[in-house]
Backbone bond lengths (Angstrom), bond angles and torsions (degrees), N, CA, C in turn:
res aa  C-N    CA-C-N  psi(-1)  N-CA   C-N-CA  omega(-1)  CA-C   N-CA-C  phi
1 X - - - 1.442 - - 1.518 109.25 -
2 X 1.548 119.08 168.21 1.429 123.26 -170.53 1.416 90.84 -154.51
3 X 1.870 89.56 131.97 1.228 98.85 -169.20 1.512 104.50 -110.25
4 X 1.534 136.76 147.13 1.756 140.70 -159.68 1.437 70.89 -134.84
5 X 0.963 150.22 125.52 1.802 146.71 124.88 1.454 92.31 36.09
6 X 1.300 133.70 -104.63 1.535 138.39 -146.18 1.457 105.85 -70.40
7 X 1.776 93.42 -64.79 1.485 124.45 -166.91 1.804 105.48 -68.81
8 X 1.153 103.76 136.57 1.574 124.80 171.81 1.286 109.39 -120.46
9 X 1.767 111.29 121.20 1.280 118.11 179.63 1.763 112.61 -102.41
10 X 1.197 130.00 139.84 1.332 112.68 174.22 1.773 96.07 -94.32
11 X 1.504 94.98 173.47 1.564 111.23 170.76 1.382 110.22 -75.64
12 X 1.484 124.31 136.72 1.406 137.65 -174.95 1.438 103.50 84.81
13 X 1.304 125.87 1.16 1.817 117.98 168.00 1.649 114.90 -83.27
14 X 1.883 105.83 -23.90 0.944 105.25 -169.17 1.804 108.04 -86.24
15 X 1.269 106.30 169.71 2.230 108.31 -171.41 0.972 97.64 -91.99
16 X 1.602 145.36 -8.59 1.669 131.80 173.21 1.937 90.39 -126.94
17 X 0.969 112.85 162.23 1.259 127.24 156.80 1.987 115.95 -69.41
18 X 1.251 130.41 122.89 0.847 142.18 165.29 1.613 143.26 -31.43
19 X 1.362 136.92 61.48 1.712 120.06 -142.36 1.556 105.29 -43.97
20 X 1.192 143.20 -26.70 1.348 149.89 -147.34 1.755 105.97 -76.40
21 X 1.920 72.61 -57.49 2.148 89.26 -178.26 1.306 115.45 -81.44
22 X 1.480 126.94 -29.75 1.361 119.06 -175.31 1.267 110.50 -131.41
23 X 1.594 116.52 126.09 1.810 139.99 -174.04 1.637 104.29 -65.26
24 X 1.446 101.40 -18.04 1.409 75.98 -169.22 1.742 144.14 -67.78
25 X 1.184 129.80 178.32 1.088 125.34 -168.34 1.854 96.41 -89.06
26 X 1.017 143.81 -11.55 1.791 122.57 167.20 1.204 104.70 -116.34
27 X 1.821 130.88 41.94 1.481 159.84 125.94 1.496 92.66 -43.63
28 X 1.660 120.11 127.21 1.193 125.93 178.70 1.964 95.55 -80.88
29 X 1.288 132.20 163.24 1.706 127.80 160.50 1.480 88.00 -122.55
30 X 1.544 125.07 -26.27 1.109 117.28 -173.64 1.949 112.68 -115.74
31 X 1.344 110.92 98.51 1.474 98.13 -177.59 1.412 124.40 -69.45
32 X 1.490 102.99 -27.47 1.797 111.13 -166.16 1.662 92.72 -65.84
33 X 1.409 112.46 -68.23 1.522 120.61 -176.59 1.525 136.44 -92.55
34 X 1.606 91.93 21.34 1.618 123.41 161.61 1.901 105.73 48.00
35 X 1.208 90.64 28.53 1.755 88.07 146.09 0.965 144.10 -45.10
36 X 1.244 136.86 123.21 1.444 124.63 166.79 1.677 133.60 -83.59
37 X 0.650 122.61 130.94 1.883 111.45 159.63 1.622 114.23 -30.99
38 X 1.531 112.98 -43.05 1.505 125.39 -169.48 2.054 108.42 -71.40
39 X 1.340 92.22 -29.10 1.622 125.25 -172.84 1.653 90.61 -59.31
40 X 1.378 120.84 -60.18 1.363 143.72 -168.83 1.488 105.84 -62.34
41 X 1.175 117.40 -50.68 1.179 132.86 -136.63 2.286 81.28 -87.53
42 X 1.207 94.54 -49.06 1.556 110.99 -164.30 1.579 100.83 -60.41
43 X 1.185 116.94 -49.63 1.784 127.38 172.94 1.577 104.82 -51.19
44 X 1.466 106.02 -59.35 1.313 92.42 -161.30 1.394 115.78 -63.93
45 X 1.572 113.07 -33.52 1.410 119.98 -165.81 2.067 107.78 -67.29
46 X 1.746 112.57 -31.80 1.059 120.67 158.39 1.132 155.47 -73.07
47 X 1.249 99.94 -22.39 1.515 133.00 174.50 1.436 133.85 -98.01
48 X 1.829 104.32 -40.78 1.430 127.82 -143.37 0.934 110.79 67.10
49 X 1.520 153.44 -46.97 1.211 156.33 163.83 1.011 148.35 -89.69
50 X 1.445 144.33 172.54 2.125 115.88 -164.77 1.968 75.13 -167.51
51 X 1.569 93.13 128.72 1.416 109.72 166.59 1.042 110.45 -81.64
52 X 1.750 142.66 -13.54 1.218 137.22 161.09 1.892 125.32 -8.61
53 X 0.615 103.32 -16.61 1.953 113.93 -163.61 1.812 76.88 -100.86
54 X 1.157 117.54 -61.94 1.883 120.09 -147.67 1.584 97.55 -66.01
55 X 1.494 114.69 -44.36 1.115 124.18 -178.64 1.291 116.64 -60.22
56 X 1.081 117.73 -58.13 2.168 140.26 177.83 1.702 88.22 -43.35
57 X 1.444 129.74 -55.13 1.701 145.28 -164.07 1.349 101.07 -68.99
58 X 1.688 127.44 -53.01 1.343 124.74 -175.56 1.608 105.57 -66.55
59 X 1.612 124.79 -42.41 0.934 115.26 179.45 1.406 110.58 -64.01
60 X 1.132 143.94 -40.93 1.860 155.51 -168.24 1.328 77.71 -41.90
61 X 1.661 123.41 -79.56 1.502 147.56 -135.04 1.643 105.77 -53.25
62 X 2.175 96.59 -34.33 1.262 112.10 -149.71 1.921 90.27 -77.99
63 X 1.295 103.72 -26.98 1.439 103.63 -177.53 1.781 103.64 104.45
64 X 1.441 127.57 10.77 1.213 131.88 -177.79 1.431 118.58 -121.89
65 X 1.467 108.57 47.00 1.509 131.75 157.17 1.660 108.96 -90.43
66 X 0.793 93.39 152.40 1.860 107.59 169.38 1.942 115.13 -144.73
67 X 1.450 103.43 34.69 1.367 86.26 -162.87 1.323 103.55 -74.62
68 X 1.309 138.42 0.25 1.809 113.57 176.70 1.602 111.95 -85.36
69 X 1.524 104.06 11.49 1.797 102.40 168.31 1.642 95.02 -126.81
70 X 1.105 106.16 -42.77 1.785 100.77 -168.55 1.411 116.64 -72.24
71 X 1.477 112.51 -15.42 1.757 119.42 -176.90 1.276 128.28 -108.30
72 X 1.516 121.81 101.68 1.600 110.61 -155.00 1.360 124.19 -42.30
73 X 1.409 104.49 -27.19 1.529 125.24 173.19 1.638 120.66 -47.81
74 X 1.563 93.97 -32.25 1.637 106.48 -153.93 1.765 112.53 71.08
75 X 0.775 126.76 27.66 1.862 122.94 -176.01 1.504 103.72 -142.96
76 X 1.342 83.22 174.42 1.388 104.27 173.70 1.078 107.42 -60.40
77 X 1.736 140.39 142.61 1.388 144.78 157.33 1.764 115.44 -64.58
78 X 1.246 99.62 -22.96 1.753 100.94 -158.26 1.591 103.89 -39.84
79 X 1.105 124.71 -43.69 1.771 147.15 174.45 1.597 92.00 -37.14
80 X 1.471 109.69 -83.20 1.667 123.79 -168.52 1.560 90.98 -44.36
81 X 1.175 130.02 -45.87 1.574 105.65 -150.72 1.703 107.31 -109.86
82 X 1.240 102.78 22.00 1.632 114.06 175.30 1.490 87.76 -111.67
83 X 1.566 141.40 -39.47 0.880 118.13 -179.06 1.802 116.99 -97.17
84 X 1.233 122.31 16.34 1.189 129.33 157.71 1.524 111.95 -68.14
85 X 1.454 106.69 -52.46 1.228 129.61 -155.82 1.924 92.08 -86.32
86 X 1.078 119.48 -8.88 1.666 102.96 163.69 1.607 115.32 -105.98
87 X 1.510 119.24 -9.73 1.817 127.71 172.03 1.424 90.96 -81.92
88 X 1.382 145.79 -40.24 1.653 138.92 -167.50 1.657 91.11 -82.17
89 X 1.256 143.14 -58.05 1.158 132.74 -168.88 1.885 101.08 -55.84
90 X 1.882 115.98 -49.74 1.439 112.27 -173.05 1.406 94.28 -47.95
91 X 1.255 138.33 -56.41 1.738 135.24 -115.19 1.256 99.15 -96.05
């Protein structure tokens, strides 16, 4: 469940899956630029590293974020996907 002050949302009411409530890998971390967790997960395991963060930043700069409608959070993701990107490096 997800709690707004008044309003209580259950899981499966919402139109994307949640990064908070669900681990999975096609879990968006990034809504504006439709990242995945799996996106993350695929860089690091190929790379060691994932420009995901530089990209998410050029877009901010570019002015083509929308996270106070596109992010269940209302915020910036950069948080969610720095800390995605340090549980895929632990695991």
């Amino acid at each position: 469940m997800y709690f707004s002050g008044k309003a209580t949302v259950r899981k499966g009411e919402t139109a994307l899956a949640v990064t908070q409530k669900d681990p999975g890998d096609e879990v968006f971390v990034c809504y504006c630029f439709e990242h995945k967790r799996g996106d993350l997960r695929r860089d690091l395991a190929q790379k060691g590293v994932t420009d995901i963060p530089d990209r998410i930043k050029k877009g901010i700069k570019e002015g083509r974020c929308d996270c106070e409608r596109k992010n269940p959070q209302g915020a910036c993701c950069l948080g969610n996907v720095a800390a995605a990107i340090n549980e895929i490096k632990a695991s």
